[in-house]
N, C-alpha and C positions, 0 to 999 in steps of 0.2 A: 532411425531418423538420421539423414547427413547433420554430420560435426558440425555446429556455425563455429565462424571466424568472429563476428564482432556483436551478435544480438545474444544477451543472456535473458534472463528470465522477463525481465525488465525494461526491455531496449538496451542502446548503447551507451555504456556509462565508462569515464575515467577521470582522471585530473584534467581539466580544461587548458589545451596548450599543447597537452602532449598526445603521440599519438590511442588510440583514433582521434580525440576530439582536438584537430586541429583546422586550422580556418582551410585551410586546403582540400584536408579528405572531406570534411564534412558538405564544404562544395560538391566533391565527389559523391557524398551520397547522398545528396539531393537530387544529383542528376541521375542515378541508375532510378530512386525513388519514382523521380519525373515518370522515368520510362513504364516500370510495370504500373504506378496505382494507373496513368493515362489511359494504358492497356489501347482499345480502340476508338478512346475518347480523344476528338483533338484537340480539347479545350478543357484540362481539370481544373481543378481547384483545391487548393489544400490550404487548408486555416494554419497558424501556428501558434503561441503561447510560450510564455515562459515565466521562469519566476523570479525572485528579486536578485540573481548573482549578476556579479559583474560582468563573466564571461557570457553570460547570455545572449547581449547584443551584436558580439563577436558569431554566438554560433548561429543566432538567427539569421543574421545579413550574409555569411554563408550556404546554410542551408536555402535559404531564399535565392540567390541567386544559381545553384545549380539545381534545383525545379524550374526555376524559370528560363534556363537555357537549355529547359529541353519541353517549353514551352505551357509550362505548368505553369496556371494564375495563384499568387499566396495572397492570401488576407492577413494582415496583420493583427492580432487580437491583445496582444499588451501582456502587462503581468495578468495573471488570471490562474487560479485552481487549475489544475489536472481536470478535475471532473468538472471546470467550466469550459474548459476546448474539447470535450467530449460533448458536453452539451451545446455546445457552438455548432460543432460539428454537424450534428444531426439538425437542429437549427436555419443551419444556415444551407441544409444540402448538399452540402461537403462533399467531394471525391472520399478523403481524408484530413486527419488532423494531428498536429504533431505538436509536444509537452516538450518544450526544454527546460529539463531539470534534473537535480539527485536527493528527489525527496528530504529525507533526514538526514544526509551526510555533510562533512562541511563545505564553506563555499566553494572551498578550490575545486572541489568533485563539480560535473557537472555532467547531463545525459541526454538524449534522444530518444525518445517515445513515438510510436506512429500510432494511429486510433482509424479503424475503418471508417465506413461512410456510415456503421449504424452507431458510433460512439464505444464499439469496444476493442478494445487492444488485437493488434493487428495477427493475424492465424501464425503459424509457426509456417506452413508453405507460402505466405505472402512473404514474410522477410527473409525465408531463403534464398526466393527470387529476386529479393532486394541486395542480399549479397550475393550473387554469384553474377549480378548484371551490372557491379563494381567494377570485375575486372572488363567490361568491354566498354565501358564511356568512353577511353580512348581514340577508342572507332568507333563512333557513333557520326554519323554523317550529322553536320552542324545544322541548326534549326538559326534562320535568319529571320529581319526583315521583321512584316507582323505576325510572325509566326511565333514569337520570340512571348514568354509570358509577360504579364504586367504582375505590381506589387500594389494593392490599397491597404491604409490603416482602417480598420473597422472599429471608431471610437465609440460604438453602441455595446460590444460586447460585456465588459462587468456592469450593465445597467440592466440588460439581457438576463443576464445570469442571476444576479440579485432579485429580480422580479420574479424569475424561475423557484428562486428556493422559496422569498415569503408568499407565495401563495401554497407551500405544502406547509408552512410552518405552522406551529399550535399557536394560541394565545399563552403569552410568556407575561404578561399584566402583571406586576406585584413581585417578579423575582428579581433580586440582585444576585446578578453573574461577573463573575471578575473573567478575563478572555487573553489567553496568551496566543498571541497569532504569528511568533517567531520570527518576527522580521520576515516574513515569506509572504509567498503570493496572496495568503489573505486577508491581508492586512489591514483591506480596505472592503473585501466583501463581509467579514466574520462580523465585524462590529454594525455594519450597516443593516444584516439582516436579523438580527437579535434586537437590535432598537427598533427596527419597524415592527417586530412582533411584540413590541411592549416592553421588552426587557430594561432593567437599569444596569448598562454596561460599563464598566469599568477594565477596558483594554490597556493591555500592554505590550512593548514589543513589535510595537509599529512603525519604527522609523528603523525603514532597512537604507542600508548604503551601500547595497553589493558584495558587502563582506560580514556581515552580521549575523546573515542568516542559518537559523538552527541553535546559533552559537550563546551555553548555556540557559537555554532556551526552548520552546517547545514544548513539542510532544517525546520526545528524550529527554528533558531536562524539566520535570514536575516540580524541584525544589519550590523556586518561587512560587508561584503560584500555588504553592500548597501554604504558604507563610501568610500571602495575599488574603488569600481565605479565611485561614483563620484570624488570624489581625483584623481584619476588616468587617468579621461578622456578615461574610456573605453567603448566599444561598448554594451557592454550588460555582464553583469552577469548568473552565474547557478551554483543553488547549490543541492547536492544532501542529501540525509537522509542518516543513519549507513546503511542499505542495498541495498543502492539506487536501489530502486523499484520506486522510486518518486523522482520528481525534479522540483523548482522553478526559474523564470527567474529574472532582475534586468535590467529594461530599463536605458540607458543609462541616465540617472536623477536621477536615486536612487528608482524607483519606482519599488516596485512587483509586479511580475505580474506573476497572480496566476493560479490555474487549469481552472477556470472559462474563461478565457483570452484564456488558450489556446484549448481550445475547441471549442470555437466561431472559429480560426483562422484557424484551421486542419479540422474544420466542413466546411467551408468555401471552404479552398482550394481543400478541398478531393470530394466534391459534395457526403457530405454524406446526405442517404436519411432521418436520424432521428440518435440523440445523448441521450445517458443514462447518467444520472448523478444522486444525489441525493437530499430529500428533502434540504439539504443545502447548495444548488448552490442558488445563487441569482437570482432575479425577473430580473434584470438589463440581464441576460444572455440569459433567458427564451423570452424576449422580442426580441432579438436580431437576435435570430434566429427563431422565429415568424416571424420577416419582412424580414427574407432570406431563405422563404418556408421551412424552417426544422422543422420539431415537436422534442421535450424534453421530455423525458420519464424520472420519478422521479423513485428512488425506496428507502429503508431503508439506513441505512447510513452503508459504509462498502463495500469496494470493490468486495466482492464477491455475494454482491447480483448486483451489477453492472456489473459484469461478466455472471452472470444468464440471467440477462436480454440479455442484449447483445447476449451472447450464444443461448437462446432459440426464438429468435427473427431475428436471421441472420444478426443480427446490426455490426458495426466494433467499433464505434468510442464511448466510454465514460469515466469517469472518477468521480475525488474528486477534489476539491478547494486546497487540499493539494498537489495536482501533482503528485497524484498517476492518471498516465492517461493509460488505455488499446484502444489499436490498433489490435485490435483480428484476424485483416487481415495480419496481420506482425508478431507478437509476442503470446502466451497462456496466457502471465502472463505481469504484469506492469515491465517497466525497465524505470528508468531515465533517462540515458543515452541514450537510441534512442528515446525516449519521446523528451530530447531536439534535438536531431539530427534532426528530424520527422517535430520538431516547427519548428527548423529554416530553412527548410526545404521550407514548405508551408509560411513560412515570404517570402522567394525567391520569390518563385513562384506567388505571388500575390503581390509582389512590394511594401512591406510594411516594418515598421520597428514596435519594440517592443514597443517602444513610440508612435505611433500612436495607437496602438493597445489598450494598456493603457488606452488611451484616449477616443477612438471609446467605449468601453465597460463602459458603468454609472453604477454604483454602486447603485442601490437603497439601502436606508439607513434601517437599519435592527437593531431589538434589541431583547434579549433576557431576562426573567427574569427566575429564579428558584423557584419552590415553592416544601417548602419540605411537604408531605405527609403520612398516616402510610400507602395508600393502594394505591400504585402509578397505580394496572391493573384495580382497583375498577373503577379511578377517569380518566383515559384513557375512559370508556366506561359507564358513566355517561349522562344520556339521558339530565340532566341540564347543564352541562356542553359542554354536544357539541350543545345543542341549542346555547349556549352561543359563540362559536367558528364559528360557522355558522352566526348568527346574524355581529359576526366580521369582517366576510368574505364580506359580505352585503355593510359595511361601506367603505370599501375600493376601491367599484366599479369596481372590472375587475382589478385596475392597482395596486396590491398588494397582499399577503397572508400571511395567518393566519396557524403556524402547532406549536400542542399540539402533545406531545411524551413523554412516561416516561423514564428515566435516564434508561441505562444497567447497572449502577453499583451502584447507591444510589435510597432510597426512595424520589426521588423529578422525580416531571412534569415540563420538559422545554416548556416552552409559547415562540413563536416564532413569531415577527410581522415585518410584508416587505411592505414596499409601497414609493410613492417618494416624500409624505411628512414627518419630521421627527415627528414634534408635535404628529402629528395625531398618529402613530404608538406608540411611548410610552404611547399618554392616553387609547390606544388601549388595551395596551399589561397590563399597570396596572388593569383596570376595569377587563378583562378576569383573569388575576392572581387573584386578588380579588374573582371571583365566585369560580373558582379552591381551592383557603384556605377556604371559606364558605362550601363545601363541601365537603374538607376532613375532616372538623372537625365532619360532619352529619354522614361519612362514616367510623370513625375511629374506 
């Protein structure tokens, strides 16, 4: 596949201000965007969204005006979920749709997301086409006159959206939910549709000012709301991330309970026939659903290769540990909010509570070392080295694993050892770290 220059796994993500995301380029690539999603249409339309950061309004009124000067119509759709401009999107019959935001990261981060016309994240040759049609705006023969796109606010979208989720939501009558919604985009959907399905909610973390958002807060930052919880004798916690595309729960004890958790429970109640997750779900989960006839499909870490799978596989049901969970039968894309809706849902339905769930699910004990190296692809495909991985795998008998992976963003190998002795696994994981620095240093 060609090198991209500015879409990573994720769209385009940096410090807000600097480059790429500056009011300039971002115009810039609004306008190549214009050009291909329009294709032979001469009248698109592409919705947008964003979440509560300051830079927000900056990056939208840019990206808005270079779609529209290449004659692309925007709708304006306000703060709103990820997975509510996905659901707009298809909605409202969208060309496309575009997220600005940096999920979990702090506010200065900020990013650009595109979303087809069916509400899922844009193909890998749609956005190469989006970058390599950066360097020709320059020449692009100007689009005048009424040729030229328009801009509306569309102040119906979180009413939209909201209406969207309570009608898949359960009867939540009788539970009190304490609700960390981060200061981010849900700030105002999360609490509103948990009260309309009954709930007695006790939200926090709703008054964003641009700069709040994530910040010790979230779905990264469980502390409070695990305190919430227990102090307050409530039934269960949830809290979502700045774009809540993902969300975590809090057993009535103070326990999290995490993507692993609920995937075992929605696998369970859903009679699904096999669940996608990644290599960094636990063994503890893997086992789980081994002895509830389900198979567990691994794939690289990153929700879109768990979407892949899924997608190419006819699968419904997988996810991350982080509660970024996809239900591909319900939703294109991940949302927190029917994520927990969905859980509590199959809780009902199989007469369980979060604390048992908690509990049902063993954690096998897992440790991680880093070894920094100068040739982290060299030492990935190292024939000493993976004997040596292999040999690990051996020690561990069936009830554990061994997974060597290099860093995506620094020159180090994460050594990964899983099994349900603890000992055992860290003299594991040091001996293997050990060969791994003996031969970086052969291969440097």
């Amino acid at each position: 596949m060609t090198e991209r220059k500015y879409f990573g796994t994720d769209g385009v993500r940096a410090v807000a201000g600097t480059h790429p995301l500056t009011a300039s380029w971002v115009m810039t690539l609004g306008a190549a965007a214009g050009e291909v999603l329009r294709g032979s249409n001469p009248r698109a339309t592409v919705v947008i969204g964003k979440d509560t950061r300051q830079s927000g309004d900056m990056l939208e009124a840019a990206l808005a005006a270079g779609l529209t000067s290449r004659g692309v119509n925007v709708i304006h759709l306000g703060v709103l979920p990820t997975p509510g401009v996905s659901y707009l999107t298809r909605h409202l019959k969208a060309d496309a749709g575009v997220v600005i935001s940096a999920s979990h990261n702090p506010y200065e981060d900020n990013g650009i997301k595109f979303f087809g016309a069916d509400g899922q994240k844009l193909s890998d040759t749609t956005e190469l086409e989006i970058e390599a049609a950066i360097d020709r705006v320059p020449d692009l023969a100007p689009v005048t006159g009424v040729n030229l796109g328009e801009v509306t606010n569309y102040t119906e979208a979180e009413r939209l959206y909201v209406n969207y989720l309570k009608a898949l939501a359960p009867d939540l009558s009788g539970l009190r939910i304490a609700m960390d919604c981060a200061n981010g985009a849900a700030y105002r959907v999360g609490p509103k549709v948990f009260q309309a399905a009954g709930a007695d909610v006790f939200a926090v973390y709703t008054t964003p000012d641009g700069r709040n958002i994530n910040r010790g807060c979230g779905s990264t930052h469980m502390d409070h709301l695990q305190r919430i919880v227990r102090e307050g004798k409530y039934d269960l916690g949830v809290a979502f991330d700045g774009d809540a595309d993902r969300a975590l729960f809090v057993d009535s004890r103070g326990n999290v309970v995490h993507g692993d958790h609920m995937l075992l429970l929605n696998a369970r109640a859903r009679g699904e026939t096999a669940v996608v997750t990644t290599i960094m779900a636990n063994m503890g989960l893997e086992v789980k659903l081994r002895d509830a006839g389900i198979p567990l499909e691994r794939t690289a870490v990153g929700d879109r290769y768990v979407h892949e799978r899924l997608h190419g596989g006819g699968l419904h049901l997988g996810g991350e540990q982080s509660g970024h969970i996809l239900f591909l039968d319900v939703s294109p894309t991940g949302d927190g909010v029917l994520t927990a809706l969905l859980t509590l849902k199959s809780m009902q339905q199989l007469g369980t509570t979060l604390d048992a769930l908690h509990d049902d699910l063993v954690m096998f004990p897992q440790t991680l070392v880093n070894v920094r190296v100068a040739d982290k692809k060299a030492i990935a495909l190292d024939a000493e080295v993976r004997a040596a991985v292999d040999r690990a795998q051996e020690r561990l008998h069936g009830k554990g694993r061994v997974n060597l992976r290099p860093s995506g963003t620094e020159n180090l190998i994460r050594v990964m050892v899983e099994g349900q002795d603890e000992a055992e696994i860290h003299e594991i994981a040091r001996e293997l770290a050990g060969v791994v620095e003996a031969r970086g240093a052969l291969t440097a």
